[in-house]
SESEFI-863343 format. One record per atom (N, C-alpha, C): atom name; x, y, z negated. Coordinates in Angstrom, 1 decimal. Example, Ala and Ser with C-alpha at 12.3 -4.5 7.8 and 13.67 -1.06 7.14 Angstrom:
BEGIN
<atome->N&c1->13.2&c2->-5.7&c3->-7.8>
<atome->CA&c1->12.3&c2->-4.5&c3->-7.8>
<atome->C&c1->13.2&c2->-3.3&c3->-7.8>
<atome->N&c1->12.8&c2->-2.2&c3->-7.1>
<atome->CA&c1->13.7&c2->-1.1&c3->-7.1>
<atome->C&c1->12.9&c2->0.0&c3->-7.9>
end
This chain:
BEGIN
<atome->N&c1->110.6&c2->17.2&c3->-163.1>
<atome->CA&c1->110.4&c2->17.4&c3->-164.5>
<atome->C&c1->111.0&c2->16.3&c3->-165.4>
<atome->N&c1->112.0&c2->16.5&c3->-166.7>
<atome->CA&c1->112.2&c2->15.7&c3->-167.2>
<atome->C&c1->111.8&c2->16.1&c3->-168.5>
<atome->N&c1->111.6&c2->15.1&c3->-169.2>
<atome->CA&c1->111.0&c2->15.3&c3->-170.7>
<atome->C&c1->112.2&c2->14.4&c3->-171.6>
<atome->N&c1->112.8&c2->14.9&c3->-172.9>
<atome->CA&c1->113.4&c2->14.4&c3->-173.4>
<atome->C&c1->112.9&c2->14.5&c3->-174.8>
<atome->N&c1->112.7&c2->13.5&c3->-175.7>
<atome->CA&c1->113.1&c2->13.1&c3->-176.7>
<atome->C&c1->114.1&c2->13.0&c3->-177.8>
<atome->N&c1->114.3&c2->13.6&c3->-178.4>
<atome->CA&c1->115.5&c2->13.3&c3->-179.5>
<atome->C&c1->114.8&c2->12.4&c3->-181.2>
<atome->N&c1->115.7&c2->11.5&c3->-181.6>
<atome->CA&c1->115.2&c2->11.4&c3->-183.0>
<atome->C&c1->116.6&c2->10.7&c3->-183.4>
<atome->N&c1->116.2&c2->10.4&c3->-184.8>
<atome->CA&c1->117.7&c2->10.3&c3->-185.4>
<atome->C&c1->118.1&c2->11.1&c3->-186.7>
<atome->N&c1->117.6&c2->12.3&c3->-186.6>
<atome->CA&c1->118.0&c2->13.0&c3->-187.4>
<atome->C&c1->117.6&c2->12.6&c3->-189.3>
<atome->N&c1->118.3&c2->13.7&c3->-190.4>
<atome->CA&c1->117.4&c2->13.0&c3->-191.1>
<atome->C&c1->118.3&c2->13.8&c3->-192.6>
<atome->N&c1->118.7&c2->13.1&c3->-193.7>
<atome->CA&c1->119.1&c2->13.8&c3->-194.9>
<atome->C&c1->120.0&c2->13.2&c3->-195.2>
<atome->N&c1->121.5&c2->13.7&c3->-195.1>
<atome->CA&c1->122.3&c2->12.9&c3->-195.3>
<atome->C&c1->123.6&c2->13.3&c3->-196.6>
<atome->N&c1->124.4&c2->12.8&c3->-197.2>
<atome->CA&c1->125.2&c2->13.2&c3->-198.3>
<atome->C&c1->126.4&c2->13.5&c3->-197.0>
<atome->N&c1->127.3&c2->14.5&c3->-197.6>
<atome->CA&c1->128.5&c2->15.3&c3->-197.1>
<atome->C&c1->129.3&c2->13.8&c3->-197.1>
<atome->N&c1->130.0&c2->13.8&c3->-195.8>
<atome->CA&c1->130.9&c2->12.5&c3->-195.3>
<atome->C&c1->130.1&c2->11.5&c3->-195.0>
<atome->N&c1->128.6&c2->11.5&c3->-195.0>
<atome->CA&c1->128.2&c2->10.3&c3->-194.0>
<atome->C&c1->128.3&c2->10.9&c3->-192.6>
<atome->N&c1->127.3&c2->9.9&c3->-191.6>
<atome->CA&c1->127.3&c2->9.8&c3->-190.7>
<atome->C&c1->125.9&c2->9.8&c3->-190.6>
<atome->N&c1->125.7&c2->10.1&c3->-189.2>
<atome->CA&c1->124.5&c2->9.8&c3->-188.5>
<atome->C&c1->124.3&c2->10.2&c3->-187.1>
<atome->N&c1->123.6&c2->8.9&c3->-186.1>
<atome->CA&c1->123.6&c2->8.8&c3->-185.0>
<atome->C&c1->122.4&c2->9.5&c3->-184.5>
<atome->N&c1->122.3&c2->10.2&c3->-183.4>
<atome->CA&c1->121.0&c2->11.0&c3->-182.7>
<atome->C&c1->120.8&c2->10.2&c3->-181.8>
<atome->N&c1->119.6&c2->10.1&c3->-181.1>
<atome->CA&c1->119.3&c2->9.4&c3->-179.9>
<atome->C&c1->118.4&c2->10.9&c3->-179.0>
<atome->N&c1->118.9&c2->10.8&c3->-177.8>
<atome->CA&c1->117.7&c2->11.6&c3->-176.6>
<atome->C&c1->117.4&c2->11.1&c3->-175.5>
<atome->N&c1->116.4&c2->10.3&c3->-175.3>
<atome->CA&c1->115.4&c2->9.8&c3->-174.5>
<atome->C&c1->114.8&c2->10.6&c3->-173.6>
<atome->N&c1->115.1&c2->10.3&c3->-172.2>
<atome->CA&c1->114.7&c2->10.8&c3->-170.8>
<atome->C&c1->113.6&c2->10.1&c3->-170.6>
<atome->N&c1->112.7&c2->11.0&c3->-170.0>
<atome->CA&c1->111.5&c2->10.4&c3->-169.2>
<atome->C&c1->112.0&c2->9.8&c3->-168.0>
<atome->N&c1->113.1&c2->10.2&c3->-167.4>
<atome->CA&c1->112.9&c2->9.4&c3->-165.7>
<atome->C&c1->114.4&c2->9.2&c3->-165.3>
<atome->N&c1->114.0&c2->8.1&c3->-164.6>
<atome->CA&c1->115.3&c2->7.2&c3->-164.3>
<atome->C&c1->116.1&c2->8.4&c3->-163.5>
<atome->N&c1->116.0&c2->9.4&c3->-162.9>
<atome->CA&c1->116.8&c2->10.4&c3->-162.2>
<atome->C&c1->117.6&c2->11.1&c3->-163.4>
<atome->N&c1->117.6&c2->10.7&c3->-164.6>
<atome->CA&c1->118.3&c2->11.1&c3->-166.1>
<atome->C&c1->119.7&c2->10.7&c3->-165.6>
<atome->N&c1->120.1&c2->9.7&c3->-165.0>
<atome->CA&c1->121.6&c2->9.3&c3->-164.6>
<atome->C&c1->122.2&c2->10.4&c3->-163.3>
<atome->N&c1->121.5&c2->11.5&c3->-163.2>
<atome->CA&c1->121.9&c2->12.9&c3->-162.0>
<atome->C&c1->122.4&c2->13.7&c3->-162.8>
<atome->N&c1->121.6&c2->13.7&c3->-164.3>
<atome->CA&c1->122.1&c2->14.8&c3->-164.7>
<atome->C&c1->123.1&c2->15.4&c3->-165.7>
<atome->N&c1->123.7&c2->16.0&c3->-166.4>
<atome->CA&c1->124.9&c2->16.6&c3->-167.0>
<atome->C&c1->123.7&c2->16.4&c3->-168.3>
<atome->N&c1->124.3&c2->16.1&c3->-169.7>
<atome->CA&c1->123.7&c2->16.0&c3->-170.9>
<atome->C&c1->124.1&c2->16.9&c3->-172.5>
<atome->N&c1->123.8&c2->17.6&c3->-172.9>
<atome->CA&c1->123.9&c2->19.0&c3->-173.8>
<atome->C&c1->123.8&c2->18.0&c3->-175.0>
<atome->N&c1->124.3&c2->18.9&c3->-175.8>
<atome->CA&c1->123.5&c2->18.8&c3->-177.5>
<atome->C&c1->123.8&c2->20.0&c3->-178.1>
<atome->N&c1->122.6&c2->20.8&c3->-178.7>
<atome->CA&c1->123.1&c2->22.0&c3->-179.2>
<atome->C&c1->122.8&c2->21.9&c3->-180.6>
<atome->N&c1->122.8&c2->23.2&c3->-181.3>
<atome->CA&c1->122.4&c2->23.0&c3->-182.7>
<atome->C&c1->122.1&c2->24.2&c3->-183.2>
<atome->N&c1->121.1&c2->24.7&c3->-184.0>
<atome->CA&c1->120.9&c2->25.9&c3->-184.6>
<atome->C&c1->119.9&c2->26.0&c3->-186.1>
<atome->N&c1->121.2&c2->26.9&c3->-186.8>
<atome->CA&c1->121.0&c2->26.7&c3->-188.3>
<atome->C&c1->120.2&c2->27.9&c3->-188.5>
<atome->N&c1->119.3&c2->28.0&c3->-189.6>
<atome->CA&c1->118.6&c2->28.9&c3->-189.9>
<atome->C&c1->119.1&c2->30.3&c3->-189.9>
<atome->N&c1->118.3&c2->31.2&c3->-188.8>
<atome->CA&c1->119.1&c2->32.4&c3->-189.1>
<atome->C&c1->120.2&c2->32.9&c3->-188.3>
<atome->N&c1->121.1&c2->31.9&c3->-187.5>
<atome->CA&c1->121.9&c2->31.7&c3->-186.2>
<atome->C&c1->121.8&c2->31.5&c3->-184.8>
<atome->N&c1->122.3&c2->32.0&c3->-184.5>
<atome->CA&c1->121.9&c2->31.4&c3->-182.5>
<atome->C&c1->121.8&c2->29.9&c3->-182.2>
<atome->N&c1->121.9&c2->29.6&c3->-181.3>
<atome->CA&c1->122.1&c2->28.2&c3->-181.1>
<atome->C&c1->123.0&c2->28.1&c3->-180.4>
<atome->N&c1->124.0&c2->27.3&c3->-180.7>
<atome->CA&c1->125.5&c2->27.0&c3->-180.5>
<atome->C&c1->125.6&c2->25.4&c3->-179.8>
<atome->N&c1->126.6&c2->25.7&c3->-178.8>
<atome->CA&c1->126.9&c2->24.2&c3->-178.1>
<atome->C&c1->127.4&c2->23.6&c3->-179.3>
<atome->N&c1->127.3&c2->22.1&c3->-178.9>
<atome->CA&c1->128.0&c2->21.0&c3->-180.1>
<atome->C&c1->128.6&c2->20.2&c3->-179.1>
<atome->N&c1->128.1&c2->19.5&c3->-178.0>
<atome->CA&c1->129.0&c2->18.6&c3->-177.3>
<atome->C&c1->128.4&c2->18.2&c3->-175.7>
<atome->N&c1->128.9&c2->17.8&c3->-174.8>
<atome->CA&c1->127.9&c2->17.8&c3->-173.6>
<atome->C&c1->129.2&c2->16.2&c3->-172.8>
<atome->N&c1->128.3&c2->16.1&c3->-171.5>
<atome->CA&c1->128.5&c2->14.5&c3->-170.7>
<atome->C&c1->128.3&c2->14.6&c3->-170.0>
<atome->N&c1->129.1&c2->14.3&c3->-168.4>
<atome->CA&c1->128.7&c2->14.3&c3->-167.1>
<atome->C&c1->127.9&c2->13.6&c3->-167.1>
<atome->N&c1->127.7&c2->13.3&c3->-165.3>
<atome->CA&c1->126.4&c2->13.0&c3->-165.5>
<atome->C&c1->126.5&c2->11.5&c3->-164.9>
<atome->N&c1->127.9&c2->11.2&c3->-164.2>
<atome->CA&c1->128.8&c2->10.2&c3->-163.3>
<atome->C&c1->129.5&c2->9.3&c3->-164.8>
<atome->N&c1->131.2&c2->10.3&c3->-164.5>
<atome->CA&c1->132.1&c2->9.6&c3->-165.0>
<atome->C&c1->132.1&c2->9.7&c3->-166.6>
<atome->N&c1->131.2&c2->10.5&c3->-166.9>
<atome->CA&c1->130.6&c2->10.6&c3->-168.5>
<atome->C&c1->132.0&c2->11.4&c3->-169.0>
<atome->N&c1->133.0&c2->12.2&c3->-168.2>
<atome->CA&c1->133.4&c2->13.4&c3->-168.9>
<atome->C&c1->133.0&c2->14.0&c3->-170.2>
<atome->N&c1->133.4&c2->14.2&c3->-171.6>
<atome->CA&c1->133.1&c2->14.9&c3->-172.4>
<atome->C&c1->133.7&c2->16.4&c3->-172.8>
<atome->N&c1->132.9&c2->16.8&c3->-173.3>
<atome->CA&c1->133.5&c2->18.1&c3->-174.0>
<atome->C&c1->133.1&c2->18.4&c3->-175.4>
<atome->N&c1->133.7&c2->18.8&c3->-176.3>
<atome->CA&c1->133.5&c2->19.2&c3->-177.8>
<atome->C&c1->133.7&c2->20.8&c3->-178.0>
<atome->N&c1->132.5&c2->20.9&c3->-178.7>
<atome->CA&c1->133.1&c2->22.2&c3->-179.8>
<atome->C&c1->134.0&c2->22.0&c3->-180.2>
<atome->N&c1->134.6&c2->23.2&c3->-180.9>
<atome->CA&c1->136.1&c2->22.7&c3->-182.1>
<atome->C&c1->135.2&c2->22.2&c3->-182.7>
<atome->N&c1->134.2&c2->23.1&c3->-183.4>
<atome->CA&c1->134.0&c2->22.6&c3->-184.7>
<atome->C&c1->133.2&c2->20.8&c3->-185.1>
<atome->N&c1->133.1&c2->20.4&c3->-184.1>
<atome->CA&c1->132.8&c2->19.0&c3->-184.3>
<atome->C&c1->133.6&c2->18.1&c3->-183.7>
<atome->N&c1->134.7&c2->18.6&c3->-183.1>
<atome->CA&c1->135.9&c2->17.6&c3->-182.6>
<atome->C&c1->137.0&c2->16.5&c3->-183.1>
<atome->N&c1->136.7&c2->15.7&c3->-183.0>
<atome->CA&c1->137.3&c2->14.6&c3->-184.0>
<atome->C&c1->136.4&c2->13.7&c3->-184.9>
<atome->N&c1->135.3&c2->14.4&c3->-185.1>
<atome->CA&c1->134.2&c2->13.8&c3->-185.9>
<atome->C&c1->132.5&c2->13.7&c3->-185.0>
<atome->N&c1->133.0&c2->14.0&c3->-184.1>
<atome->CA&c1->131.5&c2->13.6&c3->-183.5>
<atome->C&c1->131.6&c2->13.2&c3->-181.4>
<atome->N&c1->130.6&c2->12.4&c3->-181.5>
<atome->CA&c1->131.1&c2->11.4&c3->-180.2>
<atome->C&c1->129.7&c2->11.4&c3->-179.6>
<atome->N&c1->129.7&c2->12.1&c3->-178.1>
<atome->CA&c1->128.5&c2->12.2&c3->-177.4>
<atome->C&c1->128.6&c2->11.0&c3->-176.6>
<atome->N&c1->127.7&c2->10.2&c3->-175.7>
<atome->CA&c1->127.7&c2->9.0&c3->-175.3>
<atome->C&c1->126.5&c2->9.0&c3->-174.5>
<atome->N&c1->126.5&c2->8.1&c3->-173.5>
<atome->CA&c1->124.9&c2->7.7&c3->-172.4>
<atome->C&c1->125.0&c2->6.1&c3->-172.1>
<atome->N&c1->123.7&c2->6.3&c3->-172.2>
<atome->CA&c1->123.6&c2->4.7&c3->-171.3>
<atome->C&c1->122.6&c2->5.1&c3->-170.3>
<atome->N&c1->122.8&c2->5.5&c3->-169.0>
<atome->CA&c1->122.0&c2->5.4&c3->-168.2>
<atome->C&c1->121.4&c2->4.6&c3->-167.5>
<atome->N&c1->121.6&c2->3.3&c3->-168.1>
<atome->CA&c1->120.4&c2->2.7&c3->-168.0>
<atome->C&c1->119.2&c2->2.3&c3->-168.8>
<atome->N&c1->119.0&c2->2.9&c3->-170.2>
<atome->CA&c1->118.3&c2->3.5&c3->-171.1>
<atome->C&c1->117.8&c2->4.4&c3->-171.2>
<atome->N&c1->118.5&c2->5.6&c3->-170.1>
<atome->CA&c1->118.1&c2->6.7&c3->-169.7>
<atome->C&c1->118.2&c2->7.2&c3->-171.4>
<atome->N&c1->119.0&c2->7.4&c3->-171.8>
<atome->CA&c1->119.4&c2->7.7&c3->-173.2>
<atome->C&c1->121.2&c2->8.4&c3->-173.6>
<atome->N&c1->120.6&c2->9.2&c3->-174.2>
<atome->CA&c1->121.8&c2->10.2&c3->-174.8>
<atome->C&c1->121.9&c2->10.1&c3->-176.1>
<atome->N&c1->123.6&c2->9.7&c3->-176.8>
<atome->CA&c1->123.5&c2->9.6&c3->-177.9>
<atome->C&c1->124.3&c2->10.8&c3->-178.7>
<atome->N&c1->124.4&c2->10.9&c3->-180.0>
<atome->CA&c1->125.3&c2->12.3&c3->-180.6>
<atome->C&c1->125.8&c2->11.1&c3->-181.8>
<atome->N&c1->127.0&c2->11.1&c3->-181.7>
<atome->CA&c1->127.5&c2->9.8&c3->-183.1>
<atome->C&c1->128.1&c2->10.8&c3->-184.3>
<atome->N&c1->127.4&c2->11.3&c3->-185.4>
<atome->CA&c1->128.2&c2->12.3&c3->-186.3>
<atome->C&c1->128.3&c2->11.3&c3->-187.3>
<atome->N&c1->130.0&c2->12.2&c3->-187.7>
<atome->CA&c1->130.7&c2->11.3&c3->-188.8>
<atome->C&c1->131.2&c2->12.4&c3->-189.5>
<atome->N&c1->131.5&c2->12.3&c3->-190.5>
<atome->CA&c1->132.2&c2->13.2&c3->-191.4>
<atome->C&c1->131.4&c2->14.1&c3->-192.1>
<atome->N&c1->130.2&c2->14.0&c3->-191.8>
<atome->CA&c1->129.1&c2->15.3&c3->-192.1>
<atome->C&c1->129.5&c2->16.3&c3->-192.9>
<atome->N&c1->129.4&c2->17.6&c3->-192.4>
<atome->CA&c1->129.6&c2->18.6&c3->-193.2>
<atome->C&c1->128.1&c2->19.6&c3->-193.8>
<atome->N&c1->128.3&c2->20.0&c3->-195.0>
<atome->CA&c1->127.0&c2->21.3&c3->-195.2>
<atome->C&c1->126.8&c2->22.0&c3->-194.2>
<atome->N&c1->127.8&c2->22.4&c3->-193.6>
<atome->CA&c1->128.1&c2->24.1&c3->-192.6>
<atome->C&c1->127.0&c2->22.7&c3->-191.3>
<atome->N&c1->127.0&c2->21.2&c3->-190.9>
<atome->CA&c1->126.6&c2->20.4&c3->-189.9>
<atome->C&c1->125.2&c2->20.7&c3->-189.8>
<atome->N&c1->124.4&c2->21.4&c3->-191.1>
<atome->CA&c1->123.0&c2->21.1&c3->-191.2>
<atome->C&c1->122.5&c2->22.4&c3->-190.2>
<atome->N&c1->121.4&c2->21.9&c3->-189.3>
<atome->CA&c1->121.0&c2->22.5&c3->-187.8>
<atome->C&c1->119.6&c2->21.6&c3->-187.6>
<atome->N&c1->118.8&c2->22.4&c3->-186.8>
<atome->CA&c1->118.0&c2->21.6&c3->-185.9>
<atome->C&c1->118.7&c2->21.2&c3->-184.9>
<atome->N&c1->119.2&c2->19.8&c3->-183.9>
<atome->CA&c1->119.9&c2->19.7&c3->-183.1>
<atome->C&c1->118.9&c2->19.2&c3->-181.6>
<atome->N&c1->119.2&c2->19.6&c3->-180.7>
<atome->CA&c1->118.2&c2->19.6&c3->-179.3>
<atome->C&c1->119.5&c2->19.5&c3->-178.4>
<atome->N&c1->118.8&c2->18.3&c3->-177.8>
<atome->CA&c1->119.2&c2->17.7&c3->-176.0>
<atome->C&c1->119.2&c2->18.6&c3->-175.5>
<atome->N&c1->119.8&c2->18.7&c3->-174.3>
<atome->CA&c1->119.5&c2->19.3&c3->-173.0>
<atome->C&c1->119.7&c2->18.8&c3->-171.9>
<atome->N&c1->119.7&c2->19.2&c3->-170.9>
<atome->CA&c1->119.8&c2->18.1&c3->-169.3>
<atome->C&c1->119.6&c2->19.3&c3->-168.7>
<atome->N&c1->121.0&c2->19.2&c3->-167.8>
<atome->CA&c1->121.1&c2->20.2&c3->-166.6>
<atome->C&c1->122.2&c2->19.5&c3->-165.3>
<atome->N&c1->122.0&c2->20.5&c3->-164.5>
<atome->CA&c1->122.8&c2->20.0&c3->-162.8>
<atome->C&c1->124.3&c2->20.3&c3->-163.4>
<atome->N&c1->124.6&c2->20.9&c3->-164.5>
<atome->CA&c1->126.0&c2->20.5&c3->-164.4>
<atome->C&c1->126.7&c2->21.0&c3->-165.8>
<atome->N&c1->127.6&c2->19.9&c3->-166.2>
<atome->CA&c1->128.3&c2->20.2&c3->-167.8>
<atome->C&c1->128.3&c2->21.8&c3->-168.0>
<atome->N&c1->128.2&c2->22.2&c3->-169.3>
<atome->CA&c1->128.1&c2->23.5&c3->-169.6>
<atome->C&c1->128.5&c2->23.6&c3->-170.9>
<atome->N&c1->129.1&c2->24.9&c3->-171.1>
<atome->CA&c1->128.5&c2->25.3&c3->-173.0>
<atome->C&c1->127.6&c2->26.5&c3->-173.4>
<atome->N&c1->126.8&c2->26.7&c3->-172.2>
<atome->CA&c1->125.9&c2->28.0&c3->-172.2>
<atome->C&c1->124.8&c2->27.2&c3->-172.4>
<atome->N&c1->123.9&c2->27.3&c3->-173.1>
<atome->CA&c1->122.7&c2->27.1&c3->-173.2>
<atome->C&c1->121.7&c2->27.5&c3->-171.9>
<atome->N&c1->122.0&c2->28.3&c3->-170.9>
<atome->CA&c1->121.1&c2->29.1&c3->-170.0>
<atome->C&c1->121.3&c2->28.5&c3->-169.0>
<atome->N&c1->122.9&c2->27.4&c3->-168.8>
<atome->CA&c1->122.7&c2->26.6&c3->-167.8>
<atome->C&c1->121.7&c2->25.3&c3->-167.8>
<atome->N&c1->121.2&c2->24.7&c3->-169.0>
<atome->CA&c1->120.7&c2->23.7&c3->-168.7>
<atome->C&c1->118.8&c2->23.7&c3->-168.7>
<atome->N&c1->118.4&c2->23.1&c3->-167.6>
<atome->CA&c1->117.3&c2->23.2&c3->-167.1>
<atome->C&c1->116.3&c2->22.8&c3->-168.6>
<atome->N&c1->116.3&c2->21.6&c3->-169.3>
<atome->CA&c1->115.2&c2->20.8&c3->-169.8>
<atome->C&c1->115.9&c2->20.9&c3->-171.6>
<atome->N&c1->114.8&c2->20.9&c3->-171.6>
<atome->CA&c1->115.6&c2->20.7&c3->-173.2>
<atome->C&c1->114.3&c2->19.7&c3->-174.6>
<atome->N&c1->114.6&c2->19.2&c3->-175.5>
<atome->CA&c1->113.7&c2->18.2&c3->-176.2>
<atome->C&c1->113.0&c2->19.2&c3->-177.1>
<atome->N&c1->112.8&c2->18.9&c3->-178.2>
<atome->CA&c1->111.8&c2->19.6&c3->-179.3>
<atome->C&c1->113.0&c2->19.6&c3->-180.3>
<atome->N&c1->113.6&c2->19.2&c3->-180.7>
<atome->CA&c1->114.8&c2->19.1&c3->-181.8>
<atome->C&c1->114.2&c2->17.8&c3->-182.7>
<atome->N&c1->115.9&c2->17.7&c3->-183.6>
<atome->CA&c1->115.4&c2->16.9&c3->-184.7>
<atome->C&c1->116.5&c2->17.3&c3->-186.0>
<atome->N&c1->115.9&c2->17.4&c3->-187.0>
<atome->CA&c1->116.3&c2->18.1&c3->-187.9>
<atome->C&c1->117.5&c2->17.5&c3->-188.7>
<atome->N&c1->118.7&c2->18.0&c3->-188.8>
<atome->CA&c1->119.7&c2->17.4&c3->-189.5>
<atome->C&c1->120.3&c2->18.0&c3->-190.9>
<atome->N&c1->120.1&c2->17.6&c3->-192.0>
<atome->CA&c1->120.6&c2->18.4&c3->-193.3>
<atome->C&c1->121.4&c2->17.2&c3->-194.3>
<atome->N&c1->122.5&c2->18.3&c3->-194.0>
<atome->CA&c1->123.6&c2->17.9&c3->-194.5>
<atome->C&c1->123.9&c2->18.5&c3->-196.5>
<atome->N&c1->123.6&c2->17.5&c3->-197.2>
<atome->CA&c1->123.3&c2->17.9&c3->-198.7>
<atome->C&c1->123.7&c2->17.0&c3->-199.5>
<atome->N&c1->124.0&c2->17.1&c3->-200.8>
<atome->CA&c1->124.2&c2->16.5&c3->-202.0>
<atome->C&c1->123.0&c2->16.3&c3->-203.1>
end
């Protein structure tokens, strides 16, 4: 069982930034493949970005490519989400996930956090 954590989130003006953090309960966090999803009021929940679990491979949505940078320190046992550029359409609850292997399906990945809420406003 792993338990994750996310915080970070928070109220931000259009074209900031803001960093997420997700915190693994257990040093076996460095086995696994690392998610971040996001889902806006009223919408499914959509991939945002994901990270092996080794060579830290990434993958992006379009829609956050170029402006947002997933990242690990496995020896933190910690997942980070670096958003830049913030957009309105950005604002979501956004939730970790951790699974046996990179994905953009939500159904692959085993564990997932509580979320943390990101709003993107003026």
């Amino acid at each position: 069982q792993v338990q994750l954590v996310e915080s970070g989130g928070g109220l931000v003006q259009p074209g900031g930034s803001l960093r997420l953090s997700c915190a693994a309960s257990r040093r076996a966090f460095r086995r696994y493949a690392m998610g971040w999803f996001r889902q806006a009021p009223g919408k499914e929940r959509e991939f945002v970005a994901a990270i092996t679990s080794i060579a830290g491979t990434t993958y992006y949505a379009d829609s956050v490519k170029g402006r947002f940078t997933i990242s690990r320190d496995n020896a933190k046992n910690t997942v980070y989400l670096q958003m830049n550029s913030l957009k309105p359409e950005d604002t979501a609850v956004y939730y970790c996930a951790a699974g046996q292997s990179m994905s953009v399906y939500a159904t692959e990945y085993d564990y997932w956090g509580q979320g943390t809420q990101v709003t993107v406003s003026s």
